[in-house]
Backbone as JSON Lines, residues from 0, in Angstrom:
{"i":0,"aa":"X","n":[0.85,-1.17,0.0],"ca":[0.0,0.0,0.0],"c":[0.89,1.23,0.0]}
{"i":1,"aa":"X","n":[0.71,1.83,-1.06],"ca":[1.6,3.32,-1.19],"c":[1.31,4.3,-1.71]}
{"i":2,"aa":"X","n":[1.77,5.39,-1.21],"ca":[0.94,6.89,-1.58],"c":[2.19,7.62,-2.09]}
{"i":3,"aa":"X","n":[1.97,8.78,-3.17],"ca":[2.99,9.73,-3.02],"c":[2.14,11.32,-2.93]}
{"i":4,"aa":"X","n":[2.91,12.21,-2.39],"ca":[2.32,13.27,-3.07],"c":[1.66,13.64,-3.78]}
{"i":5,"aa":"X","n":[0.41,14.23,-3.55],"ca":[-0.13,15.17,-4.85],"c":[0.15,16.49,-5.16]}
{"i":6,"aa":"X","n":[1.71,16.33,-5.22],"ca":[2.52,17.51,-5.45],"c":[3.24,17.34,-6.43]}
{"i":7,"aa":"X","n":[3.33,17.91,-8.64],"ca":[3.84,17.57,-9.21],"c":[5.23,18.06,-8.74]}
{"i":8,"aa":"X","n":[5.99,19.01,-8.74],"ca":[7.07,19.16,-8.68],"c":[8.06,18.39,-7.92]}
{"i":9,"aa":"X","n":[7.35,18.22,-6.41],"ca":[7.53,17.03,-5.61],"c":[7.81,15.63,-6.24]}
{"i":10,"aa":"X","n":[7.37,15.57,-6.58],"ca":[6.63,13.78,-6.7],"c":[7.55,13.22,-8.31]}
{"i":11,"aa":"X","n":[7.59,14.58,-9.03],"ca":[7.8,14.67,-10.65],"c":[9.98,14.48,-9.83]}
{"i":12,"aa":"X","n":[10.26,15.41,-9.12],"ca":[11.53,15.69,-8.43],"c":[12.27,14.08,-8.01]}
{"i":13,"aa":"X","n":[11.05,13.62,-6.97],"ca":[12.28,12.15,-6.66],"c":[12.01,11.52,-7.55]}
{"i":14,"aa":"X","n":[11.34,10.92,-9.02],"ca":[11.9,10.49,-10.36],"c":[12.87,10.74,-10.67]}
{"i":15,"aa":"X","n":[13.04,12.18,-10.79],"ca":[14.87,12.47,-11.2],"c":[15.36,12.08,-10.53]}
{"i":16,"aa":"X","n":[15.4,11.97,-9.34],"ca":[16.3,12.24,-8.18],"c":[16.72,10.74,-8.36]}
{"i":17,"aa":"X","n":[15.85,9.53,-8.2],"ca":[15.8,8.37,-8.4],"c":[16.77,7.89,-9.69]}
{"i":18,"aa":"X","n":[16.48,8.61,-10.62],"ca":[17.31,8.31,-11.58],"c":[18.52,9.21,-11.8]}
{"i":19,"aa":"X","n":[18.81,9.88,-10.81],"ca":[20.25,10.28,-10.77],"c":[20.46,12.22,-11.17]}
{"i":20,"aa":"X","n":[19.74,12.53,-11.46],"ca":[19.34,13.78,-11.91],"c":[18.72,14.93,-10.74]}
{"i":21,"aa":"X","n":[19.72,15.49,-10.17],"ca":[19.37,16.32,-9.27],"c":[19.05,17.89,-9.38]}
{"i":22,"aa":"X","n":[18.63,18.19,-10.45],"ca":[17.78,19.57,-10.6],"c":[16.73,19.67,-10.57]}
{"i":23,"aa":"X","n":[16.21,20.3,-9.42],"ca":[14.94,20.23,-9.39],"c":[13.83,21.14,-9.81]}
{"i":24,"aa":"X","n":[14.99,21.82,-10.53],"ca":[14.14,22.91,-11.38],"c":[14.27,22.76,-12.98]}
{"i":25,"aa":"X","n":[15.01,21.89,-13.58],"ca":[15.27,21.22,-14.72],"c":[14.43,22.05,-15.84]}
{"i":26,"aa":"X","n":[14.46,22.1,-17.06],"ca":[14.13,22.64,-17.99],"c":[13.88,21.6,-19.27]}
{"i":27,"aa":"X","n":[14.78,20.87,-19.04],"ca":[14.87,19.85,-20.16],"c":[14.11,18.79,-20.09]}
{"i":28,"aa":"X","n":[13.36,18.7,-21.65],"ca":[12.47,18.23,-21.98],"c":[12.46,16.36,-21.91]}
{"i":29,"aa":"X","n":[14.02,15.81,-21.82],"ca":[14.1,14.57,-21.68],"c":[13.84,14.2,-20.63]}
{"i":30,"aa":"X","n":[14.88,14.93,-19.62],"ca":[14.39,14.72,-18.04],"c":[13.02,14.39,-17.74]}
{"i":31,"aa":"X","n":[12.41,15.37,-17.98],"ca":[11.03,15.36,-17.41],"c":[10.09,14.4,-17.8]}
{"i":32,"aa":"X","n":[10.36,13.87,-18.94],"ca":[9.33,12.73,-20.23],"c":[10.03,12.02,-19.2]}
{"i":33,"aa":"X","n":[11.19,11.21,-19.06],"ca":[11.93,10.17,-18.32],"c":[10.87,9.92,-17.49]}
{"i":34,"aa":"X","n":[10.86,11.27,-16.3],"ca":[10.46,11.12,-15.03],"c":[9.21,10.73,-14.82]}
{"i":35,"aa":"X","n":[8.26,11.35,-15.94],"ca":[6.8,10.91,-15.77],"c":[6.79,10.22,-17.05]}
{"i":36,"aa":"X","n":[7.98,8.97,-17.71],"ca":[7.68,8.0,-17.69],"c":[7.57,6.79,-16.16]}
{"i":37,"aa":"X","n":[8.62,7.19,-15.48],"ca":[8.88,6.36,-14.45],"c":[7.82,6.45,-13.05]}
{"i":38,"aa":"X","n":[7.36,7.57,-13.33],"ca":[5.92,7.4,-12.09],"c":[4.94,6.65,-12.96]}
{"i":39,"aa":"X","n":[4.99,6.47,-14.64],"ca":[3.57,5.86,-14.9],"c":[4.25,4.43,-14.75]}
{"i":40,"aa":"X","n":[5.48,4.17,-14.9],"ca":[5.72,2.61,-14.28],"c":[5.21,2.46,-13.07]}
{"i":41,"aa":"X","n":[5.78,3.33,-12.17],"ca":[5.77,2.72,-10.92],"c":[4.13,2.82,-10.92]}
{"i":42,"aa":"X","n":[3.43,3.41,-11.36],"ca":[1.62,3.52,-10.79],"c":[1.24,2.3,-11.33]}
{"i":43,"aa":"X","n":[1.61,1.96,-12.44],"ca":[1.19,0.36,-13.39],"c":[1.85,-0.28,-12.37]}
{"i":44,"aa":"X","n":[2.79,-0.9,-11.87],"ca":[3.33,-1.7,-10.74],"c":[2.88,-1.41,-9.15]}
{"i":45,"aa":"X","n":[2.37,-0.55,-8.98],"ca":[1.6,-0.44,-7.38],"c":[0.62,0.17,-7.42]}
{"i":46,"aa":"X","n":[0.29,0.95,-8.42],"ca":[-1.11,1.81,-7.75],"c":[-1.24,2.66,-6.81]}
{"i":47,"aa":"X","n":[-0.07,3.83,-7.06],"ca":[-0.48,4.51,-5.82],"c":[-1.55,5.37,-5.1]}
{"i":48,"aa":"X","n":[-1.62,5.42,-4.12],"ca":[-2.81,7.03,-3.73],"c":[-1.86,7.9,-4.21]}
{"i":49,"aa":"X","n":[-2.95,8.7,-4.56],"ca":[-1.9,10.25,-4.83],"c":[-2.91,11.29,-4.1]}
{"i":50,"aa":"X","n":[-2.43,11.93,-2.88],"ca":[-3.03,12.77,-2.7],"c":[-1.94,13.4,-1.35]}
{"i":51,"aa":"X","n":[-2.08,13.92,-0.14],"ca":[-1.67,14.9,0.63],"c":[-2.04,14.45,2.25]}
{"i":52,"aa":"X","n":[-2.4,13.16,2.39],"ca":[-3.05,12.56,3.22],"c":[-2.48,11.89,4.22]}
{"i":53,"aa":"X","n":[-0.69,11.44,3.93],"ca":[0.16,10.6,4.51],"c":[-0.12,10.57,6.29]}
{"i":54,"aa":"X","n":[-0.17,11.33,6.91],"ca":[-0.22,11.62,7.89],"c":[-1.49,11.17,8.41]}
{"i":55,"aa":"X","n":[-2.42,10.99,7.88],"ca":[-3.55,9.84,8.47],"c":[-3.43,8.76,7.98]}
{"i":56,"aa":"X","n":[-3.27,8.58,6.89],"ca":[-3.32,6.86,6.09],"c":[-1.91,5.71,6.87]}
{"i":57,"aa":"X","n":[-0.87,6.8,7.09],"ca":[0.13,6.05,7.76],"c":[-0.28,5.59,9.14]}
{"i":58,"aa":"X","n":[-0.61,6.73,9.81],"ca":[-0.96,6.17,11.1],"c":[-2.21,5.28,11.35]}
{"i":59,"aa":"X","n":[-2.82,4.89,10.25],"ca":[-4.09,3.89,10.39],"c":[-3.8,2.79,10.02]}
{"i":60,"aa":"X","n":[-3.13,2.72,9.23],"ca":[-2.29,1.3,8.75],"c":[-2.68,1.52,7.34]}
{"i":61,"aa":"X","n":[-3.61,1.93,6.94],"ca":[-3.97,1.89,5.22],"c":[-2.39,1.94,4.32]}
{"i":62,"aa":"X","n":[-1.73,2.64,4.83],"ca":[-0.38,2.98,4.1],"c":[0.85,1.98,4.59]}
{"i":63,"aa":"X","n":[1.3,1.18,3.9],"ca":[2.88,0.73,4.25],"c":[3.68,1.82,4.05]}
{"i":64,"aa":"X","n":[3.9,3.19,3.15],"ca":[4.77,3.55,2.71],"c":[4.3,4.69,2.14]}
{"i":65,"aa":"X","n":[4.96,5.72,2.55],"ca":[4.41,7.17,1.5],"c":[5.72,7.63,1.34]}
{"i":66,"aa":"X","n":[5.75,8.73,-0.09],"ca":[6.2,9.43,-0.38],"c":[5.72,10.96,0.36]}
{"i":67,"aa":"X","n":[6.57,11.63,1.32],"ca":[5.82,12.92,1.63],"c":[6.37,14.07,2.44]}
{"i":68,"aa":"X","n":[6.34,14.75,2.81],"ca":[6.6,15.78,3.45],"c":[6.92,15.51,5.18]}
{"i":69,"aa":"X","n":[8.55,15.65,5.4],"ca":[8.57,15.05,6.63],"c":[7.92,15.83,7.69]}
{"i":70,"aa":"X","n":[7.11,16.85,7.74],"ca":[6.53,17.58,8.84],"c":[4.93,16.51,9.15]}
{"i":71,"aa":"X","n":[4.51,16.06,7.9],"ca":[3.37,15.02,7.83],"c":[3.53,13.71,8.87]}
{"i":72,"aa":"X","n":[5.19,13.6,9.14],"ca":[4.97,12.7,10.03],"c":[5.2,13.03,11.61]}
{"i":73,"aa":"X","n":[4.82,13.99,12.06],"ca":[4.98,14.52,12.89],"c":[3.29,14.86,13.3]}
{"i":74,"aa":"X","n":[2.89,15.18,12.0],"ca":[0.98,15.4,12.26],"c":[0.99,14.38,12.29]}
{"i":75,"aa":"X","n":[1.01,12.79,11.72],"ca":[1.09,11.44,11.98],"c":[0.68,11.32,13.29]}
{"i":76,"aa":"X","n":[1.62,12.02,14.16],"ca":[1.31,11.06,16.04],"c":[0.17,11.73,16.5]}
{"i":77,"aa":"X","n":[-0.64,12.32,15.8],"ca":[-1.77,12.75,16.19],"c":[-2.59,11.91,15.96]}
{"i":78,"aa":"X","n":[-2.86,11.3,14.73],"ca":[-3.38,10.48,14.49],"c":[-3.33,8.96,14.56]}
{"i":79,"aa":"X","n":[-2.59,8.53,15.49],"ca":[-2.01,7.06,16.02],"c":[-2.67,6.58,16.41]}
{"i":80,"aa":"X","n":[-3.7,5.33,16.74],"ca":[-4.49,4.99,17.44],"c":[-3.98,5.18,19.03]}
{"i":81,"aa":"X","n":[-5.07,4.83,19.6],"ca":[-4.71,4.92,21.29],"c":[-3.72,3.29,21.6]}
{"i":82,"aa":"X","n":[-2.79,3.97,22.19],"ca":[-1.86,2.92,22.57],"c":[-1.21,2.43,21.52]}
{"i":83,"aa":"X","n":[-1.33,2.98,20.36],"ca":[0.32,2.3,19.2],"c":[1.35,3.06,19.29]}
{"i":84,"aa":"X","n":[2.3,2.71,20.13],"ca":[4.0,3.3,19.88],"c":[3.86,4.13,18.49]}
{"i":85,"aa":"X","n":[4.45,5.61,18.81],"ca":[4.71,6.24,17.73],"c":[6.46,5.58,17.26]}
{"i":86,"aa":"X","n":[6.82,4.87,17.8],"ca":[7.9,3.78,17.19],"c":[7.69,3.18,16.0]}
{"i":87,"aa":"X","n":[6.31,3.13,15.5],"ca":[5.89,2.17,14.35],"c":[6.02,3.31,13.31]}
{"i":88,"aa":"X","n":[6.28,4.64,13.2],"ca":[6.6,5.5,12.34],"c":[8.22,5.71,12.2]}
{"i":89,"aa":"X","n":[8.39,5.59,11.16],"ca":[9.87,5.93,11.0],"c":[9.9,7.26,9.84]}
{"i":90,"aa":"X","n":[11.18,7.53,9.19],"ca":[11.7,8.8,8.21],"c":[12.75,8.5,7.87]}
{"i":91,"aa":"X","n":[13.1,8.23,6.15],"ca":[14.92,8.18,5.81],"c":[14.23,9.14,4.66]}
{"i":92,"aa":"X","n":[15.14,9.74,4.38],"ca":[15.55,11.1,3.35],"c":[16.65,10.58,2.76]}
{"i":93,"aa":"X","n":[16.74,10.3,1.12],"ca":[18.39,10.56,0.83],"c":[19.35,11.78,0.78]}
{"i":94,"aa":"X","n":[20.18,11.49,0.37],"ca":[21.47,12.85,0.89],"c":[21.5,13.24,-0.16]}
{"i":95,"aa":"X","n":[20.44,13.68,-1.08],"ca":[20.29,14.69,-1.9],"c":[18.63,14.82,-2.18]}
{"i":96,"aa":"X","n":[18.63,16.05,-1.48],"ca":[17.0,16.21,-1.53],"c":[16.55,17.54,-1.77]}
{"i":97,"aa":"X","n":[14.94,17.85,-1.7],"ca":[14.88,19.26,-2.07],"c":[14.64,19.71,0.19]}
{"i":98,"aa":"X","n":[15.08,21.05,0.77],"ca":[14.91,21.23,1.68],"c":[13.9,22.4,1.4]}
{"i":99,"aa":"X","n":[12.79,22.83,2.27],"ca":[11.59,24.1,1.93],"c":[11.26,24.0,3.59]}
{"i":100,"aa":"X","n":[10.46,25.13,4.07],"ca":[10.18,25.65,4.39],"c":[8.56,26.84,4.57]}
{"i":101,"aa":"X","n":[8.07,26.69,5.1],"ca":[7.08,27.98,4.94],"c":[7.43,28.82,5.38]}
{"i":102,"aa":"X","n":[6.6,30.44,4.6],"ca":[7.16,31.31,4.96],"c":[6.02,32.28,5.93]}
{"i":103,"aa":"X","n":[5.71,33.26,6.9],"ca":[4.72,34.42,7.03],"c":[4.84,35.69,6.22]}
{"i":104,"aa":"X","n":[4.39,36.18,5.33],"ca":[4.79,37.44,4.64],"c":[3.53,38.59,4.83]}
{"i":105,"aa":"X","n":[3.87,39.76,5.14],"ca":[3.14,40.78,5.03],"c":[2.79,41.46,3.84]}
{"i":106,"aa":"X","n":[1.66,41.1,3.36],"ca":[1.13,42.08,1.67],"c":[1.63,43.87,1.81]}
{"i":107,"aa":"X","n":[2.17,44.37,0.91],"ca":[2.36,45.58,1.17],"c":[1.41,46.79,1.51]}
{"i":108,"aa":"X","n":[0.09,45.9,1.01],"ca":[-1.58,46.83,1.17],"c":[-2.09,45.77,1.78]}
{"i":109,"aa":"X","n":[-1.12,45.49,3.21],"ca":[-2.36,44.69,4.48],"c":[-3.1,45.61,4.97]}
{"i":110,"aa":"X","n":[-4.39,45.42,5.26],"ca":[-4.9,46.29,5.99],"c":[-4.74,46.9,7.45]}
{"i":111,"aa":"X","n":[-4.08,45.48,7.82],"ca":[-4.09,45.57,9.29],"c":[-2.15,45.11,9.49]}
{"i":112,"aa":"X","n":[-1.33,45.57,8.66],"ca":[-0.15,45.27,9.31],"c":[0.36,45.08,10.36]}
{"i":113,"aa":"X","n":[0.34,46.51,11.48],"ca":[0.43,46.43,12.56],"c":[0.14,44.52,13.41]}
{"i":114,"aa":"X","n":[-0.99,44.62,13.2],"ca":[-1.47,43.1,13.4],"c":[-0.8,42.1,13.01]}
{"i":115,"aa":"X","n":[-0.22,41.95,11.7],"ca":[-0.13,41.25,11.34],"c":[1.23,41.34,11.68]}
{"i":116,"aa":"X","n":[2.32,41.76,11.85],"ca":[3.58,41.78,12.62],"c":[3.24,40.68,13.55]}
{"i":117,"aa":"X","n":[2.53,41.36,14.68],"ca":[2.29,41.21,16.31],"c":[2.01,39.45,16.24]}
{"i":118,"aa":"X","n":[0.99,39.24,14.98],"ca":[1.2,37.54,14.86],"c":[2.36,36.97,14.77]}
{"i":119,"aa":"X","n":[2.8,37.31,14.15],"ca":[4.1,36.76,13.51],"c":[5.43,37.0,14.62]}
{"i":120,"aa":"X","n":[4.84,37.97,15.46],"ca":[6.14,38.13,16.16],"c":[5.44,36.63,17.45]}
{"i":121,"aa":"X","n":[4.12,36.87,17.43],"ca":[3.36,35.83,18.69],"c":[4.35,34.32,18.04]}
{"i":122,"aa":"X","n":[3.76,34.01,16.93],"ca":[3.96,33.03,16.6],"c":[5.94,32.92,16.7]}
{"i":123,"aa":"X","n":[6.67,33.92,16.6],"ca":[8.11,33.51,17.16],"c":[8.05,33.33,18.25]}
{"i":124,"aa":"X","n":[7.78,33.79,19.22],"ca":[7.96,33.09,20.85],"c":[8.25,31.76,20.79]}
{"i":125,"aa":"X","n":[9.3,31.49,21.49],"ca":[9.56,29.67,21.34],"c":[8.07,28.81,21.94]}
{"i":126,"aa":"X","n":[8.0,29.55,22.96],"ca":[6.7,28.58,23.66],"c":[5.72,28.52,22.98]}
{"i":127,"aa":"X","n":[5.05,29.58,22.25],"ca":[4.18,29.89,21.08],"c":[4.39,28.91,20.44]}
{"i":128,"aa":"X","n":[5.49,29.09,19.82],"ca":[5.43,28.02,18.65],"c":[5.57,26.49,18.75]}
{"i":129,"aa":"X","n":[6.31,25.79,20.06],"ca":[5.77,24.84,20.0],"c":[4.45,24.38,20.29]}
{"i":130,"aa":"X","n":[3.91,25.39,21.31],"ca":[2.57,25.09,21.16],"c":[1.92,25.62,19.63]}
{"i":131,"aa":"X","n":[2.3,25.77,19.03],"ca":[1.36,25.24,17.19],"c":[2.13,24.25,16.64]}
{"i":132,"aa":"X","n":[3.09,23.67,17.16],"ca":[3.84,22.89,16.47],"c":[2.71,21.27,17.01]}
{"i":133,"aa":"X","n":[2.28,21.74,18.3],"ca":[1.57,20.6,18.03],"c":[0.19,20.36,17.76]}
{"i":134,"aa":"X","n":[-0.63,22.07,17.52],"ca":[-1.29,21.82,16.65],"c":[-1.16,21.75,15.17]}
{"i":135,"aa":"X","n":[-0.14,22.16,14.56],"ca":[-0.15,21.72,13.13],"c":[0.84,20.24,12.95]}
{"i":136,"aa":"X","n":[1.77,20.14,13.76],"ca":[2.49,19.15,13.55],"c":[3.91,19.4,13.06]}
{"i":137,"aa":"X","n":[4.04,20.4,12.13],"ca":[5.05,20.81,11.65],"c":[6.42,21.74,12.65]}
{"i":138,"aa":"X","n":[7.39,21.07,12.17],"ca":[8.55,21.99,13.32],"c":[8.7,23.52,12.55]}
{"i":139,"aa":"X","n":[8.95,24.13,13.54],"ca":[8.88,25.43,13.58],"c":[10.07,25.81,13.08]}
{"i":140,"aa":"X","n":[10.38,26.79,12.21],"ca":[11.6,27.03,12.04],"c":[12.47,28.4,12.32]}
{"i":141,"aa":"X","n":[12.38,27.98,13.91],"ca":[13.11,29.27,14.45],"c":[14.54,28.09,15.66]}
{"i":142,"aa":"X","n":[15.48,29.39,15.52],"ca":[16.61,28.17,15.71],"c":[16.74,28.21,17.41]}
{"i":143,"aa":"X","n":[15.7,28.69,18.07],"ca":[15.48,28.38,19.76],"c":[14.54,26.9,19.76]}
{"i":144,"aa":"X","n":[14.42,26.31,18.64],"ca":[13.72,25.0,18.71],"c":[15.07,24.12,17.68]}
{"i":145,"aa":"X","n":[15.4,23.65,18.24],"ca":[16.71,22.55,18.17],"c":[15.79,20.8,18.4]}
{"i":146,"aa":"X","n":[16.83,19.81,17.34],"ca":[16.58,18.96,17.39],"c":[16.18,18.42,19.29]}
{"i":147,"aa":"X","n":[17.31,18.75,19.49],"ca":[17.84,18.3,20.89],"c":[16.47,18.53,22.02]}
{"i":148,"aa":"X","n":[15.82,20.24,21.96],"ca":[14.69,20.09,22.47],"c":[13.97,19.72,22.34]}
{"i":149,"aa":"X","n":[13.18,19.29,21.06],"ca":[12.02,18.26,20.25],"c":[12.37,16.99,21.16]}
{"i":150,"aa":"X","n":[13.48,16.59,20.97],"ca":[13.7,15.05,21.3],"c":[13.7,14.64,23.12]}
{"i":151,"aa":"X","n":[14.22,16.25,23.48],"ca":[14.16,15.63,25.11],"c":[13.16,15.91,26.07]}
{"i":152,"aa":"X","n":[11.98,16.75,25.15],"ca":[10.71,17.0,25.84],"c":[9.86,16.12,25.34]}
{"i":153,"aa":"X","n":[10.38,15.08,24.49],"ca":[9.45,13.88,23.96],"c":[8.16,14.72,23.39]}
{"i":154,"aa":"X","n":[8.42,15.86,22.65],"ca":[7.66,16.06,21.25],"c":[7.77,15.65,20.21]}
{"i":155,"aa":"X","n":[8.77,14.95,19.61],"ca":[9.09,14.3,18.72],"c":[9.67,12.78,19.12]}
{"i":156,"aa":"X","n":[9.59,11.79,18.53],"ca":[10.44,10.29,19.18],"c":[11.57,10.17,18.76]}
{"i":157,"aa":"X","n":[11.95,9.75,18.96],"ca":[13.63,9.34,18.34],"c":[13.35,8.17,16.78]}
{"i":158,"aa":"X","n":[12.61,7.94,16.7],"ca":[11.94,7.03,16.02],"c":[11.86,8.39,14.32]}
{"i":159,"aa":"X","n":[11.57,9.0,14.64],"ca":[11.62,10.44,13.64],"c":[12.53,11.46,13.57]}
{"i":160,"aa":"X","n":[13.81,11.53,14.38],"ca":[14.54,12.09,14.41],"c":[15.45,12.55,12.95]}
{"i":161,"aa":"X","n":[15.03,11.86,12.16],"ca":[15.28,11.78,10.67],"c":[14.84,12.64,9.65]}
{"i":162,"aa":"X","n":[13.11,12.81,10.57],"ca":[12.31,13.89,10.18],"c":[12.88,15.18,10.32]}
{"i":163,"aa":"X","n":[13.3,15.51,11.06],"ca":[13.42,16.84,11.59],"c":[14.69,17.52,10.73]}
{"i":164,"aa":"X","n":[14.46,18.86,10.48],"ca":[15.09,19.49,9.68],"c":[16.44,20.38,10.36]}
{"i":165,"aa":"X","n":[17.23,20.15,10.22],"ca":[18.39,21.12,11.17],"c":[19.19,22.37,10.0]}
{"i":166,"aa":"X","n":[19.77,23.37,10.69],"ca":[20.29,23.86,9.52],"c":[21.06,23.29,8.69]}
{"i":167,"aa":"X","n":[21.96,22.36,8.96],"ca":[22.35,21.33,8.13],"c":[21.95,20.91,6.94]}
{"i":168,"aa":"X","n":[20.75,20.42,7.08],"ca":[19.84,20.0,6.38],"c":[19.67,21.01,5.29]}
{"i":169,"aa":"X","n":[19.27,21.79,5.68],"ca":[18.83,22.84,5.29],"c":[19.63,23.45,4.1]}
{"i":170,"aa":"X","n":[20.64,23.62,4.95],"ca":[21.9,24.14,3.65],"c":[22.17,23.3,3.0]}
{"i":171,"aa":"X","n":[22.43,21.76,3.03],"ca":[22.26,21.41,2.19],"c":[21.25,20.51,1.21]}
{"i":172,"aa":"X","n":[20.19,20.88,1.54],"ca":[18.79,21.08,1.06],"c":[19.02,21.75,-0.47]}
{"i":173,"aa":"X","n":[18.38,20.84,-1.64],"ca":[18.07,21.64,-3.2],"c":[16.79,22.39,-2.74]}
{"i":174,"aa":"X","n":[16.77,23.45,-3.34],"ca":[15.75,24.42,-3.65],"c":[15.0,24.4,-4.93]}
{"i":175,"aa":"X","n":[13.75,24.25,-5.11],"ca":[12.35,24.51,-6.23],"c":[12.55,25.91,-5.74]}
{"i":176,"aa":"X","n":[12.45,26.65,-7.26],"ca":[12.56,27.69,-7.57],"c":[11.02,27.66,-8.5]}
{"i":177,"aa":"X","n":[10.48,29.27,-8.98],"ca":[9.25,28.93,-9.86],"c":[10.3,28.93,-11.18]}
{"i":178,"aa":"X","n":[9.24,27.71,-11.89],"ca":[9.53,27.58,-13.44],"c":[8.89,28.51,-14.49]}
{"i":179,"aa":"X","n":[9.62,29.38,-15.55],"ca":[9.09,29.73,-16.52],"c":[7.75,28.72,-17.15]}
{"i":180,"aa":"X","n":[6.91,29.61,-17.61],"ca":[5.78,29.22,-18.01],"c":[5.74,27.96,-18.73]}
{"i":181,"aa":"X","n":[6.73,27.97,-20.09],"ca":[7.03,26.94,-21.03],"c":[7.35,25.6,-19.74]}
{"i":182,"aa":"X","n":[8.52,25.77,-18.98],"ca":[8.93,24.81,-18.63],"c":[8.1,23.8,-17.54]}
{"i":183,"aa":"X","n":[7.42,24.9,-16.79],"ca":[6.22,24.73,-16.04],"c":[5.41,23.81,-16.76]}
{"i":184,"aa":"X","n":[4.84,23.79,-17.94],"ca":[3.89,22.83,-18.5],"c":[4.5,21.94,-19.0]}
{"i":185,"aa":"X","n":[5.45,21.66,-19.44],"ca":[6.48,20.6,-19.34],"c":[5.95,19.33,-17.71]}
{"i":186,"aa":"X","n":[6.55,20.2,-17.3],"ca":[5.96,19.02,-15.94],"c":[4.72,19.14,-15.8]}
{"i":187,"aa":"X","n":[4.23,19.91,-15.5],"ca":[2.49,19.6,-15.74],"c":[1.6,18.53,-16.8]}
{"i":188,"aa":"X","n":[2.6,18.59,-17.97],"ca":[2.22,17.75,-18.58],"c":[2.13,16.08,-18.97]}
{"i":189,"aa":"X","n":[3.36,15.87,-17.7],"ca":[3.89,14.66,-17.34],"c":[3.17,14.38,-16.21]}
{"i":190,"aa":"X","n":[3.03,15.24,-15.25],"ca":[2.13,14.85,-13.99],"c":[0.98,14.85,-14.5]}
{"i":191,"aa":"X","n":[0.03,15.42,-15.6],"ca":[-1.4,15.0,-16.05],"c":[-1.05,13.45,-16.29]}
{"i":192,"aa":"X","n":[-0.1,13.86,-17.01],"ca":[-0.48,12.01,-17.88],"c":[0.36,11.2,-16.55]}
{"i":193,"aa":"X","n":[0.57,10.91,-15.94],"ca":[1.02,10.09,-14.28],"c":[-0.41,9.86,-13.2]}
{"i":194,"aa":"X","n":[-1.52,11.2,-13.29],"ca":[-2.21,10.85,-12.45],"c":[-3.79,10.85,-13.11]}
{"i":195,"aa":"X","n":[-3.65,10.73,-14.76],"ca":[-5.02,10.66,-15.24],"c":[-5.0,8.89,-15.59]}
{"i":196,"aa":"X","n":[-4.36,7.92,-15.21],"ca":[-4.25,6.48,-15.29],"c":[-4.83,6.04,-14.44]}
């Protein structure tokens, strides 16, 4: 039972990546045919879900295996049944991946800037933010939240420690950049034909 992303760039990315090709902003037209030839193999050979869901389907058992966003497994232990070891979740990343982030940005015609600072500054408070870290699940990315505290306040298990993003990571994390229009439908056009089967 396996899911990937319903994220083309994502999903379209570890094809290359799989086959040795680490740009994840690529342009070229072979690459990309390759890549969403090799997700329509792999969908003819397993059938995957494709959707954004990992984080419940894993923790119910529906899923052996997803492709996904390691903050998803962190919303995961929310959804664990009562009494299953969040031990039964694990995370490996290879050592060449894309690293992201979300961002908070202020529109230049917010109405309410002022406000909208004052969130953003709420939401930096370390305590703040782990308290949303465990309502959204996702680690926070301010650097007063360290692996080390996740792991020794048993917000995170050691079991996911894999998950978690450090600057390390980070830096050396590939970056998705936006694609010119042309190149953009390029993959779009490989992820139609990958998830209209």
């Amino acid at each position: 039972k396996l899911g990937v992303l319903d994220s083309y760039r994502d999903t379209l990315a570890m094809a290359m990546f799989r086959a040795g090709n680490f740009d994840a902003n690529t342009t070229d037209a072979a690459i990309i045919q390759k890549a969403g030839d090799d997700l329509v193999a792999m969908r003819e050979a397993t059938n995957p879900k494709v959707d954004i869901l990992a984080y419940q389907e894993l923790s119910s058992g529906n899923r052996d295996i997803n492709f996904t966003w390691s903050g998803d497994l962190f919303t995961a232990l929310q959804y664990l049944p009562e009494g299953v070891s969040p031990d039964v979740l694990g995370f490996w990343y290879p050592e060449k991946t894309v690293a992201k982030n979300d961002f908070m940005c202020i529109a230049k015609n917010a109405k309410a800037p002022v406000l909208a600072h004052q969130l953003i500054n709420f939401l930096s408070d370390t305590d703040n933010a782990l308290l949303n870290r465990e309502y959204v699940g996702y680690q926070p990315a301010l650097e007063s939240i360290t692996v080390n505290l996740l792991i020794s306040t048993g917000t995170i298990p050691e079991s996911l420690i894999d998950a978690l993003v450090t600057p390390e990571k980070y830096d050396a994390g590939l970056a998705q950049v936006s694609l010119e229009p042309t190149a953009d439908a390029l993959w779009l056009e490989q992820w139609t034909r990958f998830t209209a089967g």
